[in-house]
C-alpha positions in Angstrom: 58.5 121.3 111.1 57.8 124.6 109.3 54.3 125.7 110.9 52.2 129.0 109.7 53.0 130.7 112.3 56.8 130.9 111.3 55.6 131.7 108.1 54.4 134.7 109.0 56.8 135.6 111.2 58.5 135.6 107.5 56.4 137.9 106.4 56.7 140.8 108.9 59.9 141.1 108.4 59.5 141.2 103.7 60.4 144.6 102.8 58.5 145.6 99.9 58.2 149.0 98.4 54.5 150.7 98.6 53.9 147.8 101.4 53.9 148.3 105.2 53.7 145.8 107.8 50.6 147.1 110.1 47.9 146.7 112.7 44.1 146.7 111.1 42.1 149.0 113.0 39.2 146.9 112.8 40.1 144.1 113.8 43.4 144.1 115.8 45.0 141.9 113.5 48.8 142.7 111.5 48.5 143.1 107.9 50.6 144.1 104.8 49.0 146.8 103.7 49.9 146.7 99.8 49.5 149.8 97.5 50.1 148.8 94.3 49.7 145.9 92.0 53.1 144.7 91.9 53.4 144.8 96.0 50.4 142.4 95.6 51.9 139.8 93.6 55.2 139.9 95.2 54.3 139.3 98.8 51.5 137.1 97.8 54.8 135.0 96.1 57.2 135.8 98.9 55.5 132.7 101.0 55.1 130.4 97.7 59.0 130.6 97.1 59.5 130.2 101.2 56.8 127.7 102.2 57.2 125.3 99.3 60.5 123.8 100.1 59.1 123.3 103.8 56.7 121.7 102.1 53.5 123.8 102.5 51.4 125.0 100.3 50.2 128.6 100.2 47.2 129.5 98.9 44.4 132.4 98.7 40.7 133.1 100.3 39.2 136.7 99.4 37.4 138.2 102.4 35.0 141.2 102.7 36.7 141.3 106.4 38.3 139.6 108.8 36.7 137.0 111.2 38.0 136.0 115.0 38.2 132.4 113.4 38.3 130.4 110.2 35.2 128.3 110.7 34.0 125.6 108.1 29.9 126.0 107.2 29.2 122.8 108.7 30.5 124.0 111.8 29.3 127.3 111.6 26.7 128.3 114.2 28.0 128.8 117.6 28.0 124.7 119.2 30.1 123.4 121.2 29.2 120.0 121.9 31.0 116.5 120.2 26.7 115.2 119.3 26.0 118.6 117.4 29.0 118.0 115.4 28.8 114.9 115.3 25.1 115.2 113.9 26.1 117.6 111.3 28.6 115.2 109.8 26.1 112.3 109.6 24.0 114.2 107.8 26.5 116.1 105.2 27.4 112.1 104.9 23.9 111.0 103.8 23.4 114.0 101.6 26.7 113.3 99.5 25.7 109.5 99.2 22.2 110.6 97.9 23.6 112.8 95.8 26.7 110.3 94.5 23.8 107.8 94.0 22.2 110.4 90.9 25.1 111.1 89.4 26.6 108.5 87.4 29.5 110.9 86.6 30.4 111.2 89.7 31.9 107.3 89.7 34.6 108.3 87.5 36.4 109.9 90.0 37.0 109.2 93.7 34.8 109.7 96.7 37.9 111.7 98.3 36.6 114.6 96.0 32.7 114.7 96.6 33.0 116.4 99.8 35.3 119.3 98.5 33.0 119.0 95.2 29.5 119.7 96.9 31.0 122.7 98.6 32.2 124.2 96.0 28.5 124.3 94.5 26.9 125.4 97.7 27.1 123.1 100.4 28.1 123.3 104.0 31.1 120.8 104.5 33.7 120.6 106.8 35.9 122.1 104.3 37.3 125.7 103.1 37.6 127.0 100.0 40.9 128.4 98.7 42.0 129.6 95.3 45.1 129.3 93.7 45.1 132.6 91.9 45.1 135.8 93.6 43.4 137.9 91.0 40.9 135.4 92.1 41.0 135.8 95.2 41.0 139.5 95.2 37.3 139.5 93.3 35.9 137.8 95.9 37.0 140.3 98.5 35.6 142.9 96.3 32.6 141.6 96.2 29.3 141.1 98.7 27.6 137.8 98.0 23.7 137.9 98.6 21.4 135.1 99.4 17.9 134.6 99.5 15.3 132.0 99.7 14.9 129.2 102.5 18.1 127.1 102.3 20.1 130.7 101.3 20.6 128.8 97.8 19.8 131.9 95.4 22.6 134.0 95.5 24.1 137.0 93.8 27.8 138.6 93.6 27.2 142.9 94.3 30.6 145.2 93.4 31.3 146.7 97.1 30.2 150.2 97.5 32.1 150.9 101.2 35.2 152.4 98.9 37.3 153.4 102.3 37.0 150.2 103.5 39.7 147.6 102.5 39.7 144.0 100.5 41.3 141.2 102.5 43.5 138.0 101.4 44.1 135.6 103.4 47.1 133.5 102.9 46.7 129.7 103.9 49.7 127.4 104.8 48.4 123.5 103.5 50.4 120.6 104.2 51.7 118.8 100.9 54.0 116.0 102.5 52.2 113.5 101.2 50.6 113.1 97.7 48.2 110.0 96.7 49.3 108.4 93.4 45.6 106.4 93.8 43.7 109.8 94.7 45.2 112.6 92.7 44.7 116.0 93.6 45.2 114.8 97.6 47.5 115.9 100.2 48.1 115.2 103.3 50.2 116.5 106.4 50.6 116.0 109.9 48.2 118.8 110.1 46.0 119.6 106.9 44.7 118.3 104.1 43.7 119.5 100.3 42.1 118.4 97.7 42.8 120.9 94.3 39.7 119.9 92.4 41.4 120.5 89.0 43.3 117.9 89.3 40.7 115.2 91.5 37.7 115.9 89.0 36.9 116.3 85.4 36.3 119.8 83.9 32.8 118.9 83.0 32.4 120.0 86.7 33.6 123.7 85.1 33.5 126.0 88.5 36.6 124.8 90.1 38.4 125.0 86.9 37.5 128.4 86.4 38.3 129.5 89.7 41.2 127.3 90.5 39.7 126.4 93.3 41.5 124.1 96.0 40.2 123.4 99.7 41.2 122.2 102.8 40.5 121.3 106.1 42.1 120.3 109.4 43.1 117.0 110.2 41.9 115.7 113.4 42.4 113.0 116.3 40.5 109.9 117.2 37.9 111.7 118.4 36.7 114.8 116.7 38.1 117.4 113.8 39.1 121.0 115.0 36.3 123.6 114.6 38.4 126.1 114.0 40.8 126.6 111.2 42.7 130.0 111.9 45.8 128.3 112.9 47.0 127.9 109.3 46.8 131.5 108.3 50.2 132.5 107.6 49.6 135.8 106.3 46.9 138.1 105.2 47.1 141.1 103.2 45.1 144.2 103.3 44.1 146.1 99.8 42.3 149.7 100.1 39.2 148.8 97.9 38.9 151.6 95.7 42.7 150.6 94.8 41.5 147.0 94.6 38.5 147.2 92.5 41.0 149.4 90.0 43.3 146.7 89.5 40.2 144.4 88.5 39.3 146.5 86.0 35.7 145.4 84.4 36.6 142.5 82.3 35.0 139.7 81.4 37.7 137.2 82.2 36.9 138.2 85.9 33.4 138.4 86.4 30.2 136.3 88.0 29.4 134.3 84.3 33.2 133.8 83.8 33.8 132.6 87.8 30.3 131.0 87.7 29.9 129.5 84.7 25.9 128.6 84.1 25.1 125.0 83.6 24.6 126.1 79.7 28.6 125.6 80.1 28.7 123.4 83.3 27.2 120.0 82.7 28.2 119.0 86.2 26.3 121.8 87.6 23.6 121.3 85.5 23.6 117.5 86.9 23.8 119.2 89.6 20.6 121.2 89.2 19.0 118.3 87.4 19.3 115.5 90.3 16.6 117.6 92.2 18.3 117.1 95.8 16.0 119.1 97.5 19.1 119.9 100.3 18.4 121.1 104.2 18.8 123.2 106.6 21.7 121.6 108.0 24.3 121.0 104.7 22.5 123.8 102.3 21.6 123.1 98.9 23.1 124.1 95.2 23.3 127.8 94.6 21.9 129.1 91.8 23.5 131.8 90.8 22.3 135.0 89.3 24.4 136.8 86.7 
């Protein structure tokens, strides 16, 4: 079985011109440091082409920096014990069934998807967002997300100011041995799983569309899911900013009201907004987003 490690043992050894294979100073970890646009979507490929007939997946998260882990938000916090997390799922549990009980839309589509749905509009799950698009991907590491009020559920998207810093992508390895003729958009592995909302939900729901967004989340045993992720990272590659924020340019099709679409545009956000699920302090609420 192909794993992510041996993916990116893959990696180190791409040679790419205006790429180096390197340490990161700030966090210990190796990178490929990319220079130049074309470096950028070549290795970002490189695992694609390699991964795919192992059958994994590879996919994208944009990061400010990198973390020690690759924690959920639902397990977020610093817990250790089986009740704690065990409480937290209970309650995303009842929040997604008061939620599915609002919505009528929601019914045309299966319950697989309301998990990876809800997260995708704010809430803590036991899942993580991906993107299939790197250009994607690379916005959100160019950008500082700020949230206010009790539940953190107003938030804005700044433009990063720390120009010698650096913009992260973090490539993701997802299982896609199995597919689900009776739940598209599912995959499952002996390890992961994955749900690519743009193919499990209706593009009245507009955000995941607009952001190809795809999630995932380790499998677990009998007893309790992993509360850390960071074994599935096959790769991550490291962008100086001001070099990143240039390739982005300031267009439109890249932006918070193209990414974020308001409910004007997304009527499942603005059911969404409209089913007045107050949220808590445990799954979050819906982010409203300012533009």
């Amino acid at each position: 079985m192909i794993t992510a490690s041996l993916l990116a043992a893959s990696l180190a050894k791409l040679n790419i011109e205006g790429a180096t294979y390197v340490p990161d100073a700030a966090s210990g970890q190796m990178v490929f440091d990319v220079k130049n646009a074309h470096a950028l979507t070549q290795a970002a490929g490189y695992l694609k082409f390699i991964g795919g007939p192992r059958k994994k997946a590879i996919f994208f998260r944009g990061q400010t920096k990198l973390y020690t882990g690759l924690l959920p938000g639902l397990f977020r916090g610093g817990f250790a014990s089986r009740h704690a997390q065990d409480t937290r799922i209970v309650a995303l549990k009842r929040a997604v069934d008061d939620i599915a009980g609002r919505i009528r839309l929601m019914a045309s589509f299966g319950r697989y998807a309301y998990e990876p749905l809800l997260q995708h509009y704010g809430f803590r799950t036991s899942w993580i967002d991906l993107v299939d698009n790197v250009w994607v991907a690379l916005w959100f590491a160019c950008r500082e997300a700020h949230a206010t009020g009790e539940l953190g559920q107003y938030l804005h998207f700044e433009r990063r100011k720390d120009v010698n810093s650096f913009a992260y992508i973090l490539l993701i390895a997802v299982d896609i041995a199995e597919n689900f003729a009776s739940k598209p958009g599912l995959s499952k592995g002996p390890t992961t799983e994955c749900v690519d909302l743009r193919i499990a939900c209706p593009s009245l729901f507009l955000r995941p569309h607009a952001q190809h967004g795809v999630l995932f989340r380790m499998r677990g045993d009998r007893l309790r899911r992993p509360l850390d992720y960071s074994s599935e990272i096959c790769g991550i590659i490291r962008i100086p900013l001001a070099e990143a924020q240039s390739w982005l340019g300031d267009g439109t099709t890249l932006g918070t009201h193209a990414l974020f679409p308001p409910p004007f545009y997304d009527f499942g956000y603005r059911f969404f907004i409209n089913s007045k699920f107050q949220g808590n302090k445990i799954v979050g609420a819906f982010h409203h987003i300012g533009t």
